[in-house]
MIMARTOR-662352 format. One record per residue (C-alpha): z, x, y; residue number from 0. Coordinates in steps of 0.2 Angstrom, whole numbers, always signed. Example, Ala and Ser with C-alpha at 12.3 -4.5 7.8 and 13.67 -1.06 7.14 Angstrom:
2
       Z       X       Y   num
     +39     +62     -22     0
     +36     +68      -5     1
***
This chain:
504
       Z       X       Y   num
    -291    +367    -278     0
    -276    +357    -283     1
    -263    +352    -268     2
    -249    +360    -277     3
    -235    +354    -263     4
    -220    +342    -269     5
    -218    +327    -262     6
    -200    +317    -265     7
    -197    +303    -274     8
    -194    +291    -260     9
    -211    +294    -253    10
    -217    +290    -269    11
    -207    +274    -268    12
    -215    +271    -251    13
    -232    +271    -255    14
    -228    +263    -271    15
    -222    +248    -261    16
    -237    +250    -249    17
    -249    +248    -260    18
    -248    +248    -278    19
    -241    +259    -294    20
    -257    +262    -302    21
    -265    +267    -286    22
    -253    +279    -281    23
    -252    +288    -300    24
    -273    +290    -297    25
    -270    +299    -279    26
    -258    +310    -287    27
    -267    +314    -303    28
    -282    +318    -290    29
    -271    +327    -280    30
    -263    +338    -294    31
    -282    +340    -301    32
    -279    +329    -316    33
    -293    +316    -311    34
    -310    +324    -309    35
    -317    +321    -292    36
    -336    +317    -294    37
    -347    +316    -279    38
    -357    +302    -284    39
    -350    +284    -289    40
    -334    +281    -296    41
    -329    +277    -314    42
    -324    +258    -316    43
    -306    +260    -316    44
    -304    +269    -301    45
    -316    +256    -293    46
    -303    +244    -299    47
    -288    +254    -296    48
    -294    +254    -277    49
    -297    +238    -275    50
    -278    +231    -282    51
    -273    +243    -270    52
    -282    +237    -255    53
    -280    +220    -262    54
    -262    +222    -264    55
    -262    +229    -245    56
    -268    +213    -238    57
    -257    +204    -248    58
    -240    +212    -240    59
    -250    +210    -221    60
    -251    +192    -226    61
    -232    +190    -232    62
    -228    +199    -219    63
    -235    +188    -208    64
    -227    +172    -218    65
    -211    +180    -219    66
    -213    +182    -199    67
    -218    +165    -197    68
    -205    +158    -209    69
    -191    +168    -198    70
    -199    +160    -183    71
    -197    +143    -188    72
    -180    +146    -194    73
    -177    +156    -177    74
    -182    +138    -170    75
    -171    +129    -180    76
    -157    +139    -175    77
    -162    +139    -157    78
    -163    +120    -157    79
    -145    +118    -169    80
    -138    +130    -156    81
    -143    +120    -141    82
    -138    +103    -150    83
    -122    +110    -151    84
    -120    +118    -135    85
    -124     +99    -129    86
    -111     +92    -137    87
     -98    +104    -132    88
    -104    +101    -114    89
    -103     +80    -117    90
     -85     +82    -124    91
     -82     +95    -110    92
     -89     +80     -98    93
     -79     +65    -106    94
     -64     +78    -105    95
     -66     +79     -87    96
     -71     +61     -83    97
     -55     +57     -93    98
     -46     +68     -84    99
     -53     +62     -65   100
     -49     +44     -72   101
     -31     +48     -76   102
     -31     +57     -59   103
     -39     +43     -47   104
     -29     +31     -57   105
     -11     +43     -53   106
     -18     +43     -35   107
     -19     +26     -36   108
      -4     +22     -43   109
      +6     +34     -29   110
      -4     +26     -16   111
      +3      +8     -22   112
     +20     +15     -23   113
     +19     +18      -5   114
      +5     +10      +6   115
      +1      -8      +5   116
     -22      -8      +6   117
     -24     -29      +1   118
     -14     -43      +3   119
     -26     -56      -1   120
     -41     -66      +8   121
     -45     -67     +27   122
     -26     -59     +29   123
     -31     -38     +24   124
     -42     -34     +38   125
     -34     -21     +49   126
     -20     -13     +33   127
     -28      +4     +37   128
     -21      +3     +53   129
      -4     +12     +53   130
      +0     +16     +71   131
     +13      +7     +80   132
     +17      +8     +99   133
     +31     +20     +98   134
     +34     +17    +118   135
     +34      -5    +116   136
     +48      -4    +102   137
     +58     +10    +115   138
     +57      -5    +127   139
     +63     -18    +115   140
     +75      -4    +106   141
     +67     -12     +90   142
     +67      +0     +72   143
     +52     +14     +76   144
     +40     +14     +58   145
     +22     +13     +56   146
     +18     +10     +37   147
     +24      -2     +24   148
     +34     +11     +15   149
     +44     +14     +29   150
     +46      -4     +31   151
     +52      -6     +13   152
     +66      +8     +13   153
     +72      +0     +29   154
     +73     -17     +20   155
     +81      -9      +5   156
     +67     -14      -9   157
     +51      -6     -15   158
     +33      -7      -8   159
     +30     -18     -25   160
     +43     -31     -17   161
     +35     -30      -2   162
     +20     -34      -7   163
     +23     -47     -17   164
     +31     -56      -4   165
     +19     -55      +9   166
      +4     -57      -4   167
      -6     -72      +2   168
     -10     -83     -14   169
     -22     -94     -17   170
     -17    -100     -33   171
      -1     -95     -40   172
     +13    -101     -53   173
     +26     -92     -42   174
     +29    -102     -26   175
     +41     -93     -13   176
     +49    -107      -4   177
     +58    -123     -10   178
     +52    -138      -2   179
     +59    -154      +1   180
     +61    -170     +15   181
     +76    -176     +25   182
     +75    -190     +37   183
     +72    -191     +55   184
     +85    -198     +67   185
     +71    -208     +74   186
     +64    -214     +57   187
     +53    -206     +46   188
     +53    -190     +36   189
     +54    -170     +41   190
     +46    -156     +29   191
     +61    -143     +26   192
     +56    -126     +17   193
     +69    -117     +13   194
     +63     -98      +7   195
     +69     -91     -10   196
     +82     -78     -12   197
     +74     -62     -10   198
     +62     -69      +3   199
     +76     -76     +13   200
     +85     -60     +10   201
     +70     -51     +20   202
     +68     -64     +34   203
     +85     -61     +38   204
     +82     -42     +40   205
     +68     -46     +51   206
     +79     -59     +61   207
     +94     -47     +63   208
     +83     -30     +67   209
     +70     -37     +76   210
     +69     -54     +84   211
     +86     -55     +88   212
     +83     -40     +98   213
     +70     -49    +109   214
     +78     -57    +123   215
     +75     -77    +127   216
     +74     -84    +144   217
     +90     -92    +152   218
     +82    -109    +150   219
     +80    -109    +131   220
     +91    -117    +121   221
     +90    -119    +104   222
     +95    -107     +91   223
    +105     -95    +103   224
    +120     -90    +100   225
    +132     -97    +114   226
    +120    -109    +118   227
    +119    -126    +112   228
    +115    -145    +113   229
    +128    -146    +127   230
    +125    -133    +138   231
    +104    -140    +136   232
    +110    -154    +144   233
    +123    -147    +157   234
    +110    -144    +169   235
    +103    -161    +170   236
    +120    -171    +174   237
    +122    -185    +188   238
    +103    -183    +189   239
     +93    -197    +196   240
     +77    -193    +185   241
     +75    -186    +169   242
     +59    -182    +159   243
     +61    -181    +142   244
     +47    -172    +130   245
     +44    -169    +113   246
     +31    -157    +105   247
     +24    -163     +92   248
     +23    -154     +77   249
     +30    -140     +85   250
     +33    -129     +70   251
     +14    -131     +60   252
      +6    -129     +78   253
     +13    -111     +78   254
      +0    -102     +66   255
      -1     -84     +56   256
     -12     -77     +71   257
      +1     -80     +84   258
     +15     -73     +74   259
      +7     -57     +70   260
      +1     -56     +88   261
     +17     -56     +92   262
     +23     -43     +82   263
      +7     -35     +89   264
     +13     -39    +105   265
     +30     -30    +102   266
     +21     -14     +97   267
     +20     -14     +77   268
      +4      -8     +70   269
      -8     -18     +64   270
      -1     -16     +44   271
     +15     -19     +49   272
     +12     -35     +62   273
      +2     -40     +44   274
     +16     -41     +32   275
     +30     -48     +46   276
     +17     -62     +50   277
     +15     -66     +30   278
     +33     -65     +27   279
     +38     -76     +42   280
     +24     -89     +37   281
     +19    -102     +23   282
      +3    -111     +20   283
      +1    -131     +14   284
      +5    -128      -5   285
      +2    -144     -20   286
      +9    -141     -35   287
      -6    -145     -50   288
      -1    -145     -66   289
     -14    -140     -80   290
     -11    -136     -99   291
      +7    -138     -97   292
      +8    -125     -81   293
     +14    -125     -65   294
      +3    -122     -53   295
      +3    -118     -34   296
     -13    -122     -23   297
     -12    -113      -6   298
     -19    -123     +10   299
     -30    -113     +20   300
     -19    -112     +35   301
      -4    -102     +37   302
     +10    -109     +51   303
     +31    -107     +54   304
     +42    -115     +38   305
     +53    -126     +46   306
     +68    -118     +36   307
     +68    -101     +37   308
     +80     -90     +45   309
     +63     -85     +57   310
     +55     -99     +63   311
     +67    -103     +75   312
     +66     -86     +83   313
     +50     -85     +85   314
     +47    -100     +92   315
     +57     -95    +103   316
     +50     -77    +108   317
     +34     -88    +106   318
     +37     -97    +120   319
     +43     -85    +133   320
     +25     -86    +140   321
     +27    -107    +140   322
     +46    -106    +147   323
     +42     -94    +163   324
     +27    -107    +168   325
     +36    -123    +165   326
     +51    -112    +175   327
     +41    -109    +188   328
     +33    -124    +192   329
     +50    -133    +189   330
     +58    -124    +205   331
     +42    -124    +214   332
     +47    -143    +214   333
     +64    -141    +213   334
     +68    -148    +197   335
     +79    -142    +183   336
     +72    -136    +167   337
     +78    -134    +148   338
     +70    -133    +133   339
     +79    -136    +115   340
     +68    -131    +102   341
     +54    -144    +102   342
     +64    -153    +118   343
     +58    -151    +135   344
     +70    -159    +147   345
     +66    -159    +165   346
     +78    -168    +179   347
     +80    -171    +199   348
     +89    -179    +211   349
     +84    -183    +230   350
     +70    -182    +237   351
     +64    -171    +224   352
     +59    -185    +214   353
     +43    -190    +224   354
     +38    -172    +215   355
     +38    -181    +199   356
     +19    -185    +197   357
     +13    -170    +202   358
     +27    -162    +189   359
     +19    -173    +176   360
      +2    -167    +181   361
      +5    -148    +177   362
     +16    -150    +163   363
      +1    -159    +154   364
      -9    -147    +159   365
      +2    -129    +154   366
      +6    -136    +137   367
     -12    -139    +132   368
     -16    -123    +138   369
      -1    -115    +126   370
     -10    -124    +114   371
      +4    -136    +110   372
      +2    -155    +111   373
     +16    -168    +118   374
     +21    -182    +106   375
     +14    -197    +113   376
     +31    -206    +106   377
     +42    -196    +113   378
     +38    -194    +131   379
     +50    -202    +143   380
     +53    -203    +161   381
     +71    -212    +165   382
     +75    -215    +182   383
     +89    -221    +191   384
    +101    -234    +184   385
     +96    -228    +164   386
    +107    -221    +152   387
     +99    -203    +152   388
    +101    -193    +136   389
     +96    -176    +134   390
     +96    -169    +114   391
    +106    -183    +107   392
    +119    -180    +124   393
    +123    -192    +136   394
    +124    -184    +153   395
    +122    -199    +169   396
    +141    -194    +173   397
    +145    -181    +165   398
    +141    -173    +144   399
    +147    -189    +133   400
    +142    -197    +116   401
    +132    -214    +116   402
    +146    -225    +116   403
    +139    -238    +102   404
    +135    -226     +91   405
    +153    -217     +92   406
    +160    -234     +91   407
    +150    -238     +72   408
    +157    -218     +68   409
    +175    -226     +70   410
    +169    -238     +58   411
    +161    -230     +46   412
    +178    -218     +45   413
    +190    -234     +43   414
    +180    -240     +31   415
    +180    -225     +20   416
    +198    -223     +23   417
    +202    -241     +18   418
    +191    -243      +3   419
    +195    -224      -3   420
    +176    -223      -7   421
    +159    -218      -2   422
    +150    -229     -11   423
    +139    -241      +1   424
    +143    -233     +16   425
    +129    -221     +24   426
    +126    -214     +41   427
    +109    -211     +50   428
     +98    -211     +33   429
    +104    -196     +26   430
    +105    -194      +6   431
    +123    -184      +9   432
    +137    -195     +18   433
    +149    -182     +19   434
    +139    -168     +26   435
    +133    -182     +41   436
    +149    -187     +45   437
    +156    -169     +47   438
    +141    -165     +57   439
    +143    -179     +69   440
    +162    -177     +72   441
    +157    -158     +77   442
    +143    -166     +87   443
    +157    -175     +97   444
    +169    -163     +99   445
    +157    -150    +105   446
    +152    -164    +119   447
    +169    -171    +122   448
    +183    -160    +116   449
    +196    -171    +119   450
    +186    -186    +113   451
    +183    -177    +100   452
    +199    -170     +89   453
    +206    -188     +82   454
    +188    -189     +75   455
    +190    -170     +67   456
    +207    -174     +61   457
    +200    -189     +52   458
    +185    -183     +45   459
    +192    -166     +38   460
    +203    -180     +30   461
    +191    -186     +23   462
    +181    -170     +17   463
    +198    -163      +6   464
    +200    -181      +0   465
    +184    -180      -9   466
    +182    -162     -11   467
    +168    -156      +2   468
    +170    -138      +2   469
    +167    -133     +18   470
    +178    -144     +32   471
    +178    -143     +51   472
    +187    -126     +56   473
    +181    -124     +74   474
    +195    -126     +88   475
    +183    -136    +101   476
    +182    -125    +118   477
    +186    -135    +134   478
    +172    -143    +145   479
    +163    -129    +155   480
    +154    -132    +170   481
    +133    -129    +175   482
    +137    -114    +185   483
    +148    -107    +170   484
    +135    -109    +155   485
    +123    -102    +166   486
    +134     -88    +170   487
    +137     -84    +152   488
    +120     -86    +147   489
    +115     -72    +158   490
    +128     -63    +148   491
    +128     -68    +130   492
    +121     -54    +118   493
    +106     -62    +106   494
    +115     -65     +90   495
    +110     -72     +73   496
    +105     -92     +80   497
    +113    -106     +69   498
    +108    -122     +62   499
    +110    -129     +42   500
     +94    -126     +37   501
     +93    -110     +42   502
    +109    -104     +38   503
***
């Protein structure tokens, strides 16, 4: 019997696709009872039919199989596109970030120079990272309380960039801080003056009015102190029956960077700061090279005091606290006086104090090596009874007066320029500039001798407006004071900015 039920057009369409047309038209006709179902073996065509049918199955399993493959490989593709893509994203997100740490370290950088000082060139940066002063030390000295180079800067009124560039130590350079040149010795020869640039100069004297001056000098120093001088150095050693006159040689190249930043150390500064003070107030051997048409600096390895800068003095002084107490104390354990002028030791006796003299001798020798100075060889003398006894340039067997022949060859020198009305020819103790020596000397006299002194003011100041030196001799000379009254103002006198030309 026929299978009369309906069956839609879309299942047909879904066998259709399963198999094949022809297949599906013969199971319908058998199912409708149009193709006669016989038991034994099927007529060709339905043999055929079948098999396209069958055949036509396997095909769609086989490109189904293909098209899941084909999807697999594109699946791949995609996968892999996907990841190369999602690599690059993440390699610009990388180089975005590095970027962005480079610009960061390098602001950090940047703000850090702006503020700290981390190198200031070879064998001189060990210790920058150091930042902690001895607040209870600069109490004691009443010196400015800082610890890091910014604070040090703002004080000074410059940047950290200044700051830096003047203290950097330089090996080679075409800048060169200081301005060098000789003048001559009054015992012969040539002295080494230094005189620091502008802005350099401008810093040592912040250091010299906010800290050094603030340090106070023993009574029996001399030189560079205000309301001190040449004349009351040599007051105590007047109508004395010895004196002993020594000169240290090289005094100002034998102090070197490592003492001057121990004693900012020693003063309570931190190790940074004692750093850039010690650069600042030091210089190192320097030869000027020139190569392709440049200037160029090559710095010694060595740094020491520049004998011109508003420091040095100063700190030769502060320097020699520990020398002056020793030589001090041996001096009245013998009973002899003691004063000391800069480079000048002076020690003097009268009586039966002068047996001592050896066994002075013998110590002295002894507490300057152990300083680590050394005595000029030259310069050492012993006068005794009966010798005309000088002390810095001031003659002192009777009472403080100027050599004699000397002042006499002055008197010269001033008639003659006032008869011929020129300066050409005439010179006075080697020095390249006639006018500056001779108003240097009449002040010299005056300060010694007053009265002596003021007919030789009055002429040279004369002299000075005649052939238009700008500064003349203004100073009203004080009278004579006695040993008992310099020392009494000594012990008094504030320590002020010290005085001398080249370190004006």
């Amino acid at each position: 019997m026929a299978d009369n039920s309906q069956v839609t057009r879309q299942q047909l369409y879904d066998r259709i696709k399963a198999s094949t047309r022809d297949s599906v038209i013969l199971e319908e006709m058998k199912r409708l009872g149009f193709w006669k179902k016989d038991d034994g073996i099927p007529s060709l065509p339905e043999i055929l039919i079948t098999k396209e049918s069958i055949l036509t199955q396997e095909l769609h399993v086989l490109l189904d199989q293909q098209r899941k493959y084909k999807n697999k490989e594109e699946a791949l593709k995609e996968i892999r596109k996907a990841r190369l893509e999602q690599s690059r994203l993440k390699r610009e997100e990388n180089k975005k970030l590095r970027k962005q740490k480079r610009e960061a370290k390098a602001a950090q950088w940047k703000e850090r120079k702006e503020k700290d000082i981390i190198y200031l060139g070879e064998d001189v940066s060990k210790g920058l990272n150091n930042k902690a002063s001895d607040l209870t030390k600069l109490a004691t000295y009443q010196l400015p309380e800082m610890h890091m180079a910014d604070e040090l800067a703002n004080a000074m009124g410059i940047t950290v960039g200044e700051l830096r560039f003047l203290a950097y130590n330089r090996t080679v350079s075409k800048i060169n801080h200081y301005k060098r040149f000789y003048i001559p010795k009054k015992t012969g020869g040539k002295r080494l003056i230094s005189t620091p640039m502008p802005r350099l100069k401008k810093a040592q004297h912040w250091i010299l009015e906010n800290i050094l001056n603030k340090v106070s000098i023993d009574d029996h120093a001399h030189g560079f102190v205000m309301k001190r001088s040449i004349v009351t150095n040599a007051l105590p050693h007047v109508k004395a029956e010895v004196v002993i006159n020594i000169d240290l040689k090289d005094f100002f190249p034998t102090i070197s960077y490592q003492r001057v930043k121990g004693l900012y150390r020693s003063l309570g500064y931190s190790e940074q700061l004692s750093t850039i003070f010690g650069l600042i107030s030091t210089e190192s051997e320097c030869d000027q090279i020139e190569l392709d048409g440049e200037i160029y600096y090559a710095a010694g390895i060595d740094r020491f005091l520049p004998q011109g800068a508003p420091t040095s003095p100063a700190i030769t002084n502060i320097i020699c606290r520990k020398l002056d107490a020793r030589l001090k104390g041996i001096a009245s354990k013998l009973n002899f006086a003691y004063t000391r002028y800069a480079d000048d030791l002076t020690f003097s006796a009268s009586g039966e104090n002068v047996n001592n003299t050896k066994t002075l001798l013998g110590f002295i020798k002894r507490i300057i090596k152990e300083e680590n100075l050394t005595i000029h060889p030259d310069k050492f003398r012993v006068l005794r009874k009966g010798a005309r006894k000088e002390v810095t340039g001031v003659i002192v067997n009777d009472k403080p007066a100027v050599n004699a022949k000397e002042l006499d060859r002055f008197r010269a020198l001033l008639f003659q320029i006032e008869k011929d009305g020129t300066l050409e020819g005439k010179h006075w103790k080697n020095s390249p500039n006639l006018l500056a020596s001779i108003k240097g000397y009449a002040s010299f006299v005056a300060m010694v001798d007053p009265i002596k002194g003021k007919p030789f003011v009055e002429r040279t100041n004369k002299i000075l407006e005649t052939h238009g030196f700008k500064h003349i001799i203004k100073h009203k000379p004080k009278p004579p004071q006695t040993a008992a009254a310099v020392q009494t103002e000594e012990q008094a006198a504030q320590k002020k900015k010290p005085w001398w030309k080249f370190w004006a």
